[in-house]
C-alpha positions in Angstrom: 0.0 0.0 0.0 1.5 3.4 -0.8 2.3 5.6 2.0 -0.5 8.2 0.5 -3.2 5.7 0.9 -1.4 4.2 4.4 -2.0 8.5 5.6 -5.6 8.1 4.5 -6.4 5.0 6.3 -5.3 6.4 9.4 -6.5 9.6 8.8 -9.9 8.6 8.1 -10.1 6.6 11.0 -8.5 9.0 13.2 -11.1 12.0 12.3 -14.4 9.2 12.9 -15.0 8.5 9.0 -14.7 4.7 9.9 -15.2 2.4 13.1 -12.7 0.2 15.0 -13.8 -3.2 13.4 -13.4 -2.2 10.4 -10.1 0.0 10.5 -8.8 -3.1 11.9 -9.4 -5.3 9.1 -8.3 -2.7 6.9 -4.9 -2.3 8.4 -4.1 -5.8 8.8 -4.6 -6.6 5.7 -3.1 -3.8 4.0 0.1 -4.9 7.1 -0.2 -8.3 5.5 -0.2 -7.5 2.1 2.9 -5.3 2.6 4.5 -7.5 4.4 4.2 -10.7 1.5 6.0 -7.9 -0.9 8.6 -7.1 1.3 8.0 -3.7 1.9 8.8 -1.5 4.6 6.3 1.0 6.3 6.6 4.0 8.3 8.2 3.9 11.8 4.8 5.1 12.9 2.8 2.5 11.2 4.7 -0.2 12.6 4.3 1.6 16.1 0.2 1.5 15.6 0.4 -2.0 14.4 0.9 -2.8 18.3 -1.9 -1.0 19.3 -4.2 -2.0 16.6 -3.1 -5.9 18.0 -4.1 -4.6 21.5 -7.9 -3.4 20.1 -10.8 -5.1 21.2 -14.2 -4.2 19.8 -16.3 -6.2 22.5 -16.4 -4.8 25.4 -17.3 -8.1 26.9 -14.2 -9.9 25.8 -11.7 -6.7 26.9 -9.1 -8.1 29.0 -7.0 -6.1 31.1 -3.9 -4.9 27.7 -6.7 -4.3 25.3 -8.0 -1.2 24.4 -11.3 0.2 23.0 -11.9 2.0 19.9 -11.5 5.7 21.3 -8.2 4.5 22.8 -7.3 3.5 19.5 -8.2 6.6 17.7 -6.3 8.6 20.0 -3.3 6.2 19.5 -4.1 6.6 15.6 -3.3 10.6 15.6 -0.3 9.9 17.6 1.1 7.9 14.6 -0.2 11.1 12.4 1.6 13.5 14.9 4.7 11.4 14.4 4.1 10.7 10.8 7.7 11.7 9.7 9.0 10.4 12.4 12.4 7.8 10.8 13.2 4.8 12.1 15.6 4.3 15.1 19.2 3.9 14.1 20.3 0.2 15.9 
């Protein structure tokens, strides 16, 4: 997926234009897809991958590391805020 559509993704999940179940489907298959070409995403993509893994979208099945869907918007416009953020040297 190219980092334009990756921005809009997030974006329009960030700003409410699409709920948790189905940015998460979204992004792990776009993830999954990029992964199976070999390509390598934003630093802060791979950061929201962790908390997209952590989403829950039943409140009934949270367990105590899951987040809801507000907690994953807010940790959506972090990854906007650090957008241009590179990757850490090793």
């Amino acid at each position: 997926m190219s980092e334009f559509d990756w921005k809009n993704l997030i974006e329009t999940f960030a700003s409410g234009g699409m709920d948790g179940p189905t940015f998460e489907q979204a992004f792990l298959q776009a993830r999954r897809a990029d992964i199976e070409a070999g390509l390598s995403g934003r630093f802060a993509v791979d950061l929201l991958f962790y908390e997209v893994d952590a989403y829950c979208s039943d409140p009934a099945l949270m367990g105590p590391e899951d987040i809801d869907v507000e907690q994953l918007r807010i940790a959506a416009r972090r990854c906007l805020a650090r957008w241009d953020e590179p990757w850490p040297k090793i």
